[in-house]
C-alpha positions as CSV (number, residue, x, y, z in Angstrom):
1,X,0.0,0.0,0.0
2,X,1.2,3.4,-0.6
3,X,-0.2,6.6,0.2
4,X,0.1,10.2,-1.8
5,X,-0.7,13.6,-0.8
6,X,-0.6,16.5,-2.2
7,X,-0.9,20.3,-1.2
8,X,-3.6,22.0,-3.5
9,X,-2.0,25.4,-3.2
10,X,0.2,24.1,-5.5
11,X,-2.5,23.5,-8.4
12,X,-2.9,26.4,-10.6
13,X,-5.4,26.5,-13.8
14,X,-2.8,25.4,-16.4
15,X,-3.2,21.8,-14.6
16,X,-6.4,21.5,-15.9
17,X,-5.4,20.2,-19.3
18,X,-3.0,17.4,-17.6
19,X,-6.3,15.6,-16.6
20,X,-8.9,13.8,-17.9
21,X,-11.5,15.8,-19.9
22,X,-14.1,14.1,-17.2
23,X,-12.7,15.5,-14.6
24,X,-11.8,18.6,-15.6
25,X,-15.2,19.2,-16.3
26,X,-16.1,18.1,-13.2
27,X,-13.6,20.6,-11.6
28,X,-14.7,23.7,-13.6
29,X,-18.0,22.7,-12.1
30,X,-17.5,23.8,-8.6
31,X,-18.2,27.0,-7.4
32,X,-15.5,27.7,-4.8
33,X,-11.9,27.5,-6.1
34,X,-10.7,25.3,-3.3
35,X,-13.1,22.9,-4.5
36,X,-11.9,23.1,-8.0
37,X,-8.1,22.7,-6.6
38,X,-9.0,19.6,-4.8
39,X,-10.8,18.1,-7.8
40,X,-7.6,19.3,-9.9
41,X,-5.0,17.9,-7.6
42,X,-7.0,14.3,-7.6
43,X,-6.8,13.8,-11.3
44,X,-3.5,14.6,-11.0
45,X,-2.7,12.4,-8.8
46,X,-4.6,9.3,-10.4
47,X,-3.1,10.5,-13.7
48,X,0.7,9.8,-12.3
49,X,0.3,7.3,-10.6
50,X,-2.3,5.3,-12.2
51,X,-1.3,6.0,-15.6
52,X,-4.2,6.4,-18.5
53,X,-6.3,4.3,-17.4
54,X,-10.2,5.0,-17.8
55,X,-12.1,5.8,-14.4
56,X,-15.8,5.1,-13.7
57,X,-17.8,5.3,-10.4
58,X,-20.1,1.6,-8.9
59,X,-23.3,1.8,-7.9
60,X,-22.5,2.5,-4.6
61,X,-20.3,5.7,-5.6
62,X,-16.8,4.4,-5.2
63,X,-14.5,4.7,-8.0
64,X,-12.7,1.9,-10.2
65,X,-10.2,1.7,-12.5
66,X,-10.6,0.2,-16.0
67,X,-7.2,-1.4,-16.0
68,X,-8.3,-3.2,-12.1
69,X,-5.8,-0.8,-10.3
70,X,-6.6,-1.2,-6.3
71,X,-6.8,3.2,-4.9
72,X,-9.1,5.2,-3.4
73,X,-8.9,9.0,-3.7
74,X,-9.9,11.9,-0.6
75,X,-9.5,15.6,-0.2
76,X,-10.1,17.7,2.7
77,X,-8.4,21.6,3.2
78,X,-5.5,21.5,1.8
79,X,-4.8,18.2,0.8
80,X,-5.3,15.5,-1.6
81,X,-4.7,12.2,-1.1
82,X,-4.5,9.1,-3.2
83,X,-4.0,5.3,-1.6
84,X,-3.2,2.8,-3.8
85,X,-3.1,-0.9,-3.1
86,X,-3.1,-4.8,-4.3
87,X,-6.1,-5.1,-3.0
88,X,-9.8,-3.0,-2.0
89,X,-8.8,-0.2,0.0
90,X,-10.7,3.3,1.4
91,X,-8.6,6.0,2.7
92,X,-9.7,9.4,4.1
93,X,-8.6,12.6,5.1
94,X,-10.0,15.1,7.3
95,X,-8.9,18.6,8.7
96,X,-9.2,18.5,12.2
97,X,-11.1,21.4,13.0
98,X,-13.5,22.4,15.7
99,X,-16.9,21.1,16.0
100,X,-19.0,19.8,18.1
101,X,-18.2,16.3,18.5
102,X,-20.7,14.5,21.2
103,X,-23.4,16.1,19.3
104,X,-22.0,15.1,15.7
105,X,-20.8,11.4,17.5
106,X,-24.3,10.6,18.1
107,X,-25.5,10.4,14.5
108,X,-23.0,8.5,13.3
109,X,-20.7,6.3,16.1
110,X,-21.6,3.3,18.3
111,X,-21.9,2.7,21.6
112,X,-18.5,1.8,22.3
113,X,-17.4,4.4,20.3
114,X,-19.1,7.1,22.3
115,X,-18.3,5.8,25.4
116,X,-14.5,6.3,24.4
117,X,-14.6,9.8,23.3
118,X,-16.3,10.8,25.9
119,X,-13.7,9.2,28.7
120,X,-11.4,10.8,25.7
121,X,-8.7,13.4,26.9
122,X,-8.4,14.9,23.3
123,X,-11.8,14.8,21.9
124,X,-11.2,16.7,18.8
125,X,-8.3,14.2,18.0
126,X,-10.5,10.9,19.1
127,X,-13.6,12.1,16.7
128,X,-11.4,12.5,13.6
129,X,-9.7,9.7,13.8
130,X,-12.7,7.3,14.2
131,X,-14.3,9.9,11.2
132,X,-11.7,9.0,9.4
133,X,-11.6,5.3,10.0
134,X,-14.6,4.8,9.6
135,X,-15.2,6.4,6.7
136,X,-12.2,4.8,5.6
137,X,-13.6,0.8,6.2
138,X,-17.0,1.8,4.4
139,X,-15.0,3.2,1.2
140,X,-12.6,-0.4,1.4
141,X,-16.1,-2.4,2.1
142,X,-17.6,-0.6,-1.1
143,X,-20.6,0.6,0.6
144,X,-19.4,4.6,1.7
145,X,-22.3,6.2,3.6
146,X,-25.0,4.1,1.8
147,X,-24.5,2.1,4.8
148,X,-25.1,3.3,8.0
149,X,-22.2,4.9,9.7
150,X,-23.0,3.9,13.1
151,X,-23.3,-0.3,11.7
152,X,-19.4,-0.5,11.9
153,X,-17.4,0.1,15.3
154,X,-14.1,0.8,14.7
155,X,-13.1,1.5,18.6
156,X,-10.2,-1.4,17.6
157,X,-7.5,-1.4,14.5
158,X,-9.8,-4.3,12.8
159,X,-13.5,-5.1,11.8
160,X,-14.4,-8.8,10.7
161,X,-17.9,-9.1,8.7
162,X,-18.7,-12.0,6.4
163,X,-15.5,-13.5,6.7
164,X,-14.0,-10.6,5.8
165,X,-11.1,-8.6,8.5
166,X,-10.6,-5.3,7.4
167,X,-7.6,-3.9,9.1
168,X,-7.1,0.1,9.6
169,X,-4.2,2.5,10.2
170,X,-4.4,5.7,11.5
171,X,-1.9,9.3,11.6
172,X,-2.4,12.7,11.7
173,X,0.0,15.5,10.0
174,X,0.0,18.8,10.4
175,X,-4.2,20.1,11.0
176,X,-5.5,16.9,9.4
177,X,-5.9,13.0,10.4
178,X,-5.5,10.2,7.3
179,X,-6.9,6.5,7.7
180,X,-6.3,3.9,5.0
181,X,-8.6,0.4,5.2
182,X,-7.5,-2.8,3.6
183,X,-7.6,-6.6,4.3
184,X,-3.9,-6.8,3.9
185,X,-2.7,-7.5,7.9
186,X,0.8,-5.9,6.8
187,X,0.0,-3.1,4.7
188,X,1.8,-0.1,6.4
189,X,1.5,3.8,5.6
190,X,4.4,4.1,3.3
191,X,3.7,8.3,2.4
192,X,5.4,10.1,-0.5
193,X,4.3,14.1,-0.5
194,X,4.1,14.6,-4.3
195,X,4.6,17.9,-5.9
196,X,2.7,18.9,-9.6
């Protein structure tokens, strides 16, 4: 497994044409030009890393690549990032920022997992990184948030359903938390910071 991030405030309109004419057209589509960065910087990414390779989106929203490349993309603030494996993976990125978290916790975490960030010294840092996991095991399951958020606990560093153990790794950088989901038991957080 690898992971790539990039820094969107190095994405400037000229990268537009280095992308797929899908995605640029999804990019030009957003209003706010952070948006249209982090659409920019994603393309990018999948462009150099998984070469020319056609992209389409499941039924359940998560995107595949025609040559059966293994990656999952996120973006939050500042950041892009691209996780690429041999096998399903989900990766997210969030800026940690403030927000109500008990209130936010209760729509979408268990039990268990409520229980913990409440007893939790750093809340802030306790509700990204079970955001981020979490969303991170639905993306690798294929399901996103078309399942319910709160049907997964992901107090623990694995999640076993259908036969299936899902294993999850978890850092933070800077103002934002990353978690990467696959079934590989060794799969580490190798990171290269990638520059356009």
């Amino acid at each position: 497994m690898k992971l790539y991030l990039a820094n969107i405030h190095d994405i400037t309109p000229k990268h537009l044409s280095l992308i797929s004419p899908e995605r640029a057209a999804k990019a030009r589509r957003y209003r706010f030009s952070a948006d249209r960065k982090r659409c920019i910087a994603g393309g990018l990414l999948l462009r150099r890393f998984l070469g020319e390779t056609a992209v389409y989106t499941d039924a359940f929203g998560k995107p595949r690549a025609a040559n059966g490349a293994f990656f999952n993309l996120s973006h939050s603030g500042d950041w892009a990032l691209l996780a690429v494996g041999d096998g399903e993976i989900g990766c997210d990125i969030e800026q940690i920022r403030v927000t109500n978290t008990l209130r936010l916790g209760k729509t979408v975490f268990t039990a268990a997992e409520m229980d913990m960030l409440r007893r939790s010294f750093d809340r802030l840092g306790t509700f990204f990184t079970f955001w981020t996991k979490k969303e991170a095991l639905l993306k690798c399951m294929g399901k996103g948030f078309h399942r319910a958020a709160a049907s997964v606990d992901v107090c623990g560093d694995t999640f076993a359903e259908d036969g299936h153990v899902y294993h999850m790794r978890t850092k933070s950088f800077a103002d934002s938390a990353v978690s990467v989901c696959t079934m590989d038991s060794e799969a580490d957080m190798a990171t290269e910071w990638v520059r356009f």
